[in-house]
C-alpha positions in Angstrom: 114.8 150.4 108.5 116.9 152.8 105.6 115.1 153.5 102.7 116.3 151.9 99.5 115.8 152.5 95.9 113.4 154.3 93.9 112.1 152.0 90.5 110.5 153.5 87.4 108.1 150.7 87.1 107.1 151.3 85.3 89.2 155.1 62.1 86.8 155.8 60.1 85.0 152.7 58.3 85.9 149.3 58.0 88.6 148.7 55.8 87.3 145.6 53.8 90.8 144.2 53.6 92.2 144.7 57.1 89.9 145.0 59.5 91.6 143.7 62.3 94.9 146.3 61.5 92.5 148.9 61.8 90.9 147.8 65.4 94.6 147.5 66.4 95.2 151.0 65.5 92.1 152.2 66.9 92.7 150.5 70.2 96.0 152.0 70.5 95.0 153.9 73.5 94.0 150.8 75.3 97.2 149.2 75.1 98.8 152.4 75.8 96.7 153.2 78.7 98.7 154.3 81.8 99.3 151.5 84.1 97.4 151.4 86.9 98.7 148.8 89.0 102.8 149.3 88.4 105.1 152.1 88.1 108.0 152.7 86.1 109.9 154.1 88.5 109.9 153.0 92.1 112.5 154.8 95.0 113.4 152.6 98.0 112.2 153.3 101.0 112.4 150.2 102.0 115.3 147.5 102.4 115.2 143.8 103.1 119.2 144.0 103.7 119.6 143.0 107.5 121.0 145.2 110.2 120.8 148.2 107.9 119.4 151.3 109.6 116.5 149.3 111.7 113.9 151.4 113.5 115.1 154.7 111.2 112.6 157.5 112.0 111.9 160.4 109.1 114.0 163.0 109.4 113.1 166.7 108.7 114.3 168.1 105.3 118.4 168.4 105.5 120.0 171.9 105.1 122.3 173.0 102.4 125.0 172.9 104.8 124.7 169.4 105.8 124.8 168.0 102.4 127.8 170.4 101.6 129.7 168.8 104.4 128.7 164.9 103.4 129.7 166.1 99.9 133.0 167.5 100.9 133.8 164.1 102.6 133.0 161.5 99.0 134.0 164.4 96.9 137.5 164.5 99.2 137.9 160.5 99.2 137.1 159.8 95.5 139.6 162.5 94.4 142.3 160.6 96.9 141.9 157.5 95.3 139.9 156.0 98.1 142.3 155.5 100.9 141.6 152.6 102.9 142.2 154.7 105.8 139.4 157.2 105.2 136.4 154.2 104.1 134.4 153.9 107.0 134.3 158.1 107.4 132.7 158.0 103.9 130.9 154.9 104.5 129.3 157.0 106.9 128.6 160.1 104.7 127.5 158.4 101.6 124.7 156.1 103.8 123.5 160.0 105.4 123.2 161.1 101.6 121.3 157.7 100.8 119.1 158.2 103.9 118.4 162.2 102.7 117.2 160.7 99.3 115.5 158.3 100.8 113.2 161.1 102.5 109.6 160.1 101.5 108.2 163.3 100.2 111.0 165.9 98.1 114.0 164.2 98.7 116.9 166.7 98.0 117.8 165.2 94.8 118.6 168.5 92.8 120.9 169.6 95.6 122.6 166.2 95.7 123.2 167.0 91.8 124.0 170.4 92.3 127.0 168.9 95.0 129.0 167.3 92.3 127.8 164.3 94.1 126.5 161.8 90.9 130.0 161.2 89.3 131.6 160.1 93.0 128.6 157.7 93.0 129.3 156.4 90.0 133.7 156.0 91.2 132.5 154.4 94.2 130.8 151.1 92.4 133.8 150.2 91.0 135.2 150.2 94.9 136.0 147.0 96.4 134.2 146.8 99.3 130.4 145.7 98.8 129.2 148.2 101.7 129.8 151.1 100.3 129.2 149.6 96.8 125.8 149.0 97.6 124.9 153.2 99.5 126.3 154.0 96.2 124.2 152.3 93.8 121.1 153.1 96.5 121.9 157.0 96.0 121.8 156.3 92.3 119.2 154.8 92.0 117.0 157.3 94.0 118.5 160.1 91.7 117.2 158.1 89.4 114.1 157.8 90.1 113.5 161.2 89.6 112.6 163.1 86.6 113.6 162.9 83.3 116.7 165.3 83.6 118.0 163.7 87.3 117.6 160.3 85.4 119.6 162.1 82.5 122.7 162.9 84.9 122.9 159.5 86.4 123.5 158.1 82.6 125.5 161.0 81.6 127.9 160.6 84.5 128.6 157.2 82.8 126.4 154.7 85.7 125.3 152.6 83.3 128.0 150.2 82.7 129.5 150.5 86.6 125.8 149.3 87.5 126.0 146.5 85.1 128.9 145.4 86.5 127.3 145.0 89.6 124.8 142.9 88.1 127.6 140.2 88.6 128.3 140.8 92.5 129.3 137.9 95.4 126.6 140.0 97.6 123.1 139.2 96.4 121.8 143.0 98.1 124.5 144.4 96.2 123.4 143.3 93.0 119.5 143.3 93.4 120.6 147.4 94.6 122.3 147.8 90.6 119.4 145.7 88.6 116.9 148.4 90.8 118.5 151.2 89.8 118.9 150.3 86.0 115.1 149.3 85.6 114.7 152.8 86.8 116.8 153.8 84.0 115.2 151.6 81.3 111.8 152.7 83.4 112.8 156.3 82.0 112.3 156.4 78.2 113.3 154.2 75.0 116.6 155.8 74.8 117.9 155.2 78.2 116.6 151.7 77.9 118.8 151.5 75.1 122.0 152.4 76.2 121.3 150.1 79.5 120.6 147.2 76.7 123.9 148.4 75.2 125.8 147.5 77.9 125.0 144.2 78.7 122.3 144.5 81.0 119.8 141.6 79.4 122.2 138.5 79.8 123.2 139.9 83.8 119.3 140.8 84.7 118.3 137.1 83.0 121.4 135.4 84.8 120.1 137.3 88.3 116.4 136.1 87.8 117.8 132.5 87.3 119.6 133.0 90.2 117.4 134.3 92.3 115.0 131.8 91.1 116.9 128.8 91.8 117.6 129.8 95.2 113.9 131.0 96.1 115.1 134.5 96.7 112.0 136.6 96.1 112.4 139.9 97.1 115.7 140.2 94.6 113.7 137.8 91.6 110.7 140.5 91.9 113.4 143.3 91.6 115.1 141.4 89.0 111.8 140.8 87.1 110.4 144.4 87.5 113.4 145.8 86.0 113.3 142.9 82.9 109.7 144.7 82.3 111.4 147.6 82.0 113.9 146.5 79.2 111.3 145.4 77.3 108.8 148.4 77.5 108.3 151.3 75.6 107.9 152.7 71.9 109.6 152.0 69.5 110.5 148.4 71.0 113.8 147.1 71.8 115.8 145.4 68.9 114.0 141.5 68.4 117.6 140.3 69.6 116.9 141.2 73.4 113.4 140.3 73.3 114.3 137.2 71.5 116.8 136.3 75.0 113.8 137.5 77.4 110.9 135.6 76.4 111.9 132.0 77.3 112.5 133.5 80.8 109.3 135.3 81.0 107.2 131.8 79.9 109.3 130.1 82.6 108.2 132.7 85.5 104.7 132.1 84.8 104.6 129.1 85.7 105.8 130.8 89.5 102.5 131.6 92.0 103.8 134.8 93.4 101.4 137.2 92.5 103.8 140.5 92.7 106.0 138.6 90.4 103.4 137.0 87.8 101.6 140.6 87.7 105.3 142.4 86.6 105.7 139.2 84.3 102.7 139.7 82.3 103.0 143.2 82.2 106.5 142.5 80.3 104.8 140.2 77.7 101.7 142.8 76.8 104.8 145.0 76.0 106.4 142.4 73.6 103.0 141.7 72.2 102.4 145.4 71.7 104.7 144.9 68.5 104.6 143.3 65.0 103.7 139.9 64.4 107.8 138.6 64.6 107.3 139.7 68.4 103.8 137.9 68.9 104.8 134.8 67.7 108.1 134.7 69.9 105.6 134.6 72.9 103.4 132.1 71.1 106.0 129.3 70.8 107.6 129.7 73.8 103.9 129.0 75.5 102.8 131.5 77.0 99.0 132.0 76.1 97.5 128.7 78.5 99.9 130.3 81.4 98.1 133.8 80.5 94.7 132.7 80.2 95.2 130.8 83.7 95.9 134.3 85.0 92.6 135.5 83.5 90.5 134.1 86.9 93.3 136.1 89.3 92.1 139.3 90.9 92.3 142.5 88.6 95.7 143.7 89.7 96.8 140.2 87.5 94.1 139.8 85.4 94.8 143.4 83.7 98.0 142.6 82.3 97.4 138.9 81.3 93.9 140.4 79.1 96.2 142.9 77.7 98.8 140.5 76.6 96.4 138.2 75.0 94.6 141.2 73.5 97.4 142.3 71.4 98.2 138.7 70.5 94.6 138.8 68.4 95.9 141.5 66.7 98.7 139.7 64.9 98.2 136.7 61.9 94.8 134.7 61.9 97.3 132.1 62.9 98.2 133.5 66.2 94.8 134.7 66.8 93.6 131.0 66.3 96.0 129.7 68.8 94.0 132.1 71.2 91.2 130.8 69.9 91.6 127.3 70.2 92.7 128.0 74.1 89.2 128.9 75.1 89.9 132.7 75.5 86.3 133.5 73.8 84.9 131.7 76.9 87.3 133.2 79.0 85.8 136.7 78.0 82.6 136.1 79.7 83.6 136.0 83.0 85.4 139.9 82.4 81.9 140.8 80.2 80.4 140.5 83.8 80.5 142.7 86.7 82.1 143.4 88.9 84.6 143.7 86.2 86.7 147.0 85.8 85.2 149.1 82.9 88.6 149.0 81.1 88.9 145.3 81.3 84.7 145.2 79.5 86.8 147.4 77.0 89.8 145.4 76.6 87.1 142.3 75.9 85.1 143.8 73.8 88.1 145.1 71.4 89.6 141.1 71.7 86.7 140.3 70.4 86.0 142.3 67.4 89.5 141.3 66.2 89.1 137.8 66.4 85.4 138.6 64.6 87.9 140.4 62.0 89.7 137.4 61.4 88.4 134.2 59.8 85.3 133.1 58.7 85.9 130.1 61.9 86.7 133.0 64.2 84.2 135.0 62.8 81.8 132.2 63.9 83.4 131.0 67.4 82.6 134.6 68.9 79.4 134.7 67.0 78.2 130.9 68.5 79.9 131.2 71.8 78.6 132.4 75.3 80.4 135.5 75.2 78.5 136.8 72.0 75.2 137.6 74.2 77.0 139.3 77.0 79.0 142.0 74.4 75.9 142.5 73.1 74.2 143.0 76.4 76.7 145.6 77.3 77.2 147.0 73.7 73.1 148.5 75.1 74.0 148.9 78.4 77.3 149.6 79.3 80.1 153.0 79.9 80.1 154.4 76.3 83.8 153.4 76.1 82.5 150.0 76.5 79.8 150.1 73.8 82.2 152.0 71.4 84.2 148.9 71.5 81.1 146.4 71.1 80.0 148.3 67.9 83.2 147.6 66.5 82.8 144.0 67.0 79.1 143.6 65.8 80.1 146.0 62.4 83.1 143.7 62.0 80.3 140.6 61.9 78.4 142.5 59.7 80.8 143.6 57.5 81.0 139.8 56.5 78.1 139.9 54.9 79.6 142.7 52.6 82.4 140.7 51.4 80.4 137.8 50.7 76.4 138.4 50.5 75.5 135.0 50.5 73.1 132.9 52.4 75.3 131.9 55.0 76.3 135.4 55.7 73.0 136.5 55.8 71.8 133.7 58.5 75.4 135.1 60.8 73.2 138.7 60.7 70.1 137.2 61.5 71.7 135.6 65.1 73.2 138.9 65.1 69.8 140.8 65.4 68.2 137.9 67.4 70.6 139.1 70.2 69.4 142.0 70.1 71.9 144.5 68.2 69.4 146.4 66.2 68.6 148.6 69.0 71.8 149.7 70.5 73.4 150.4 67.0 70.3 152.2 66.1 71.3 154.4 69.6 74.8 154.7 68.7 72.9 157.1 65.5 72.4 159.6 68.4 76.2 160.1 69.8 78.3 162.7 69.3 81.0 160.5 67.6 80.8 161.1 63.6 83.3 158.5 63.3 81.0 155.8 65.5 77.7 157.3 63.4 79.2 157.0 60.1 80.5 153.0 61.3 77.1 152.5 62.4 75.4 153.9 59.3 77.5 151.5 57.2 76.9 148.9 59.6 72.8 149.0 59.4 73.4 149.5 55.8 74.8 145.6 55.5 72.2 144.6 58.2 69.6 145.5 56.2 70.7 144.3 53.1 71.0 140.7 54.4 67.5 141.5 55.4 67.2 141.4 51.7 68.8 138.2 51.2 66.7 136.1 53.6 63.9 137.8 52.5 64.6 136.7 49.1 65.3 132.8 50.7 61.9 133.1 52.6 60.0 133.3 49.2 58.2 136.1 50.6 60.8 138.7 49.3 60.1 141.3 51.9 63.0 142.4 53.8 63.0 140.6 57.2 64.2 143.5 59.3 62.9 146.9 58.0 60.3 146.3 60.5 62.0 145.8 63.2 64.1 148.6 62.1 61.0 150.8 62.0 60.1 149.9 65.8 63.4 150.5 66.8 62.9 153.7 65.6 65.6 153.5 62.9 64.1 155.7 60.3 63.5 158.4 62.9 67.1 158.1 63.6 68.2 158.4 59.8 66.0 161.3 59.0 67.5 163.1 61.6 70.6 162.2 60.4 70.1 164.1 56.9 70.4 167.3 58.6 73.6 165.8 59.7 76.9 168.5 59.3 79.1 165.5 57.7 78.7 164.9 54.2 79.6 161.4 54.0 76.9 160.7 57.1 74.3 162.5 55.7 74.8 160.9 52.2 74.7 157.3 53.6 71.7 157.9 55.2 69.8 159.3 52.6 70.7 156.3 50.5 69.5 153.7 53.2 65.9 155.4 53.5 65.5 155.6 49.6 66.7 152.2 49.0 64.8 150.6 51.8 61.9 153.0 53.2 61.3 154.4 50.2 61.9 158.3 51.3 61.9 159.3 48.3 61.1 163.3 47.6 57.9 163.8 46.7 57.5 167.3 46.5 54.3 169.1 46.0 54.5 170.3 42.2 53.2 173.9 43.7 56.0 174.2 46.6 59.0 172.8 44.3 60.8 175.2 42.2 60.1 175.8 38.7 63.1 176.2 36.5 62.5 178.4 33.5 64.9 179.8 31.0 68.1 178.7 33.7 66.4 180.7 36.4 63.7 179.9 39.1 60.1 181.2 39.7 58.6 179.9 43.6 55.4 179.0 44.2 54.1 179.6 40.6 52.3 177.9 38.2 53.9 177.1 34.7 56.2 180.3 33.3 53.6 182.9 34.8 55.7 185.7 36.2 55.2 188.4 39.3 53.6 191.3 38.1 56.1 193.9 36.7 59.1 191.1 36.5 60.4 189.4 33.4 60.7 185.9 32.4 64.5 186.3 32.5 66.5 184.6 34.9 67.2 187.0 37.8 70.9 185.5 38.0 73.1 184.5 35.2 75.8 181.6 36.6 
């Protein structure tokens, strides 16, 4: 069979008023993460159309020549006008040129370029006859797929709205060819994705999907619903309008079972929730967080995006992170807190979770009481540093509670807390190379053990309840070696935990210390006595 299409698939401390803005801008590199199991662009090699080019072997790379010659024929019949007399002979030569981009490894798209060949494409699809319409759009869509500048020509040569118009074609293949090629356009880069937007392409690529759905077409409704992804990708995001129109469509697919589908469909809403709270809620009332979370038990190629979609939702209002809450997603989390899980899924849970912990004093408790909390903690000791670095954030966000109210009940939230077992591994995380993690840790310990304090106080025996555990753990070990630290602010902090609660104060030995004497200094000597043969003056006047 021909080969169709190619698609472009496709911190320092805790800020005590908005902790949950600053895990979303620290986990900025998860949701940004390339993704794994899609592409933004995608060429096709492959074609469901029947009797097109069955049993096609690969070819060897064409020669200059030969592509000069094709090119002399569309070049020859676009600038005639497009006799009807001379179709099938360019037919003929535009399906060659489709089948010498459709070459698996370095197709000859620059030369195709370089022939003058992209704006005879783009005349053909407004040709009435739906054969050569759809070579066309295939070659176009190859070139796109491309880089950056072969995508570039396509749009410069004025595709765009031809390939819309297609969007609206009799021939199903004809039109699942043109919504192909512009998700490879949109798959490009914001800008591209805008000017497809531009020209209509949201209400055609929605009108094909319900199409395509209706009838139970699924190799077009997955090409349709690839290239939706598309549209809604990238940084900065479309205008609300379009995702506004695309959401409704997206909650309705997941309710489909085809996994290529669903997997393209969530990857579309982690984009829209990758935005500001307008966007979140959008995919909140149209439904979608039971559908993602059902996703949650698929295999990791659907899992992934579904986590990351509901991941960014707990980053907008306590309201939308409670309807995640409510849900069961806490629970939900366990099963990914456990391998076999991928370790950037462990990640993706363990930054969920410190934003929801950075949200309400409820949410604060429903990860601190569920079955999830044990697990995080589990791999916040045990786990890929990537992983822990993300657990630490949650257990300083619980902690940081205690800061902004130091009250019994806080207190009891940091004693579960160290019954886990968190002392230990954010004692460990003193010893990384991370100043950022070691001062967040530092300031962390700092509220753990002044809640120590607190139930010391409610005990009645007014020791602090954790100092020795913190001792065993080999905490003030950690500290001291911590005041050699390079940072400032590091090596201050930790200084003022050991003198407030280990009492590290320095007691220096009266005939090692330096005696000051007139504004100067005399070492190692008793009273004002001077060396022999040197003055009581200072040796240096500041």
């Amino acid at each position: 069979m021909g080969v169709p299409p190619n698609k472009k698939g496709v911190k320092s401390t805790i800020d005590s008023d908005d902790c949950r803005k600053q895990r979303a801008d620290k986990g900025v590199e998860i949701r940004k993460a390339k993704r794994d199991e899609g592409l933004l662009k995608r060429r096709n090699l492959v074609n469901s159309v029947p009797n097109l080019d069955e049993g096609e072997d690969v070819r060897p790379p064409p020669s200059q020549s030969e592509i000069n010659n094709y090119a002399a024929t569309v070049l020859g019949f676009t600038a005639r006008n497009g006799p009807a007399a001379e179709l099938e002979e360019c037919l003929n030569a535009v399906r060659a040129l489709r089948k010498l981009l459709s070459i698996p490894n370095c197709p000859p798209i620059d030369d195709i370029i370089n022939a003058d060949l992209c704006p005879a494409f783009v005349t053909i699809l407004a040709y009435p006859d739906s054969g050569i319409q759809f070579e066309s759009a295939w070659c176009l869509t190859n070139i796109a797929s491309g880089t950056a500048g072969q995508c570039e020509m396509v749009v410069r040569n004025n595709a765009v709205p031809g390939l819309v118009a297609l969007l609206g074609s009799s021939e199903l293949h004809v039109s699942e060819q043109a919504v192909w090629a512009l998700g490879n356009i949109a798959g490009d880069c914001p800008r591209l994705r805008d000017i497809v937007l531009q020209h209509g392409a949201m209400e055609r690529v929605l009108g094909l999907v319900q199409a395509t759905a209706t009838s139970g077409d699924m190799t077009p409704l997955r090409n349709a619903c690839w290239a939706l992804s598309n549209l809604v990708r990238g940084k900065p995001q479309p205008s609300k309008s379009y995702i506004a129109l695309a959401v409704p469509m997206l909650a309705r697919l997941l309710m489909l079972s085809d996994e290529e589908l669903l997997v393209d469909v969530c990857w579309a809403l982690s984009y829209v929730t990758d935005g500001d709270n307008v966007c979140i809620d959008l995919v909140i009332e149209a439904g979608c967080v039971p559908l993602l979370l059902t996703h949650l038990d698929a295999g990791p190629k659907l899992a992934t995006p579904a986590l990351r979609a509901l991941c960014n939702i707990v980053t907008g209002s306590n309201e939308a992170t409670q309807v995640v809450v409510d849900a069961g997603f806490i629970d939900k989390l366990a099963l990914i807190l456990r391998p076999p899980c991928k370790m950037q899924m462990r990640k993706e849970a363990c930054w969920a979770l410190s934003n929801i912990a950075a949200g309400t004093e409820q949410q604060l408790d429903a990860v601190l009481h569920s079955r999830t909390m044990p697990l995080l903690v589990e791999r916040f000791e045990k786990d890929e540093y990537e992983v822990r670095k993300e657990a630490a954030w949650c257990v300083a966000n619980v902690l940081h509670c205690f800061k902004q109210s130091p009250d019994l009940k806080s207190a009891q939230r940091v004693g579960k807390l160290v019954q886990m077992g968190c002392l230990k591994p954010m004692i460990g995380m003193l010893e990384t190379n991370d100043p950022a993690m070691q001062k967040l840790m530092v300031e962390a310990l700092g509220n753990l053990l002044s809640a120590g304090e607190e139930l010391g106080k409610q005990n009645g025996k007014g020791d602090n309840v954790f100092t020795l555990a913190f001792d065993e753990a080999e905490g003030i070990d950690k500290l001291e070696q911590l005041q050699e630290h390079e940072n400032y602010d590091i090596y201050t902090a930790a200084v003022a935990l050991l003198e407030r609660y280990f009492g590290e104060e320095d007691d220096e030995d009266q005939n090692i210390a330096p005696n000051s004497g007139h504004g100067g200094f005399a070492f190692g000597l008793p009273g004002n006595a001077a060396p022999l043969g040197v003055s009581n003056q200072p040796a240096f006047a500041f």
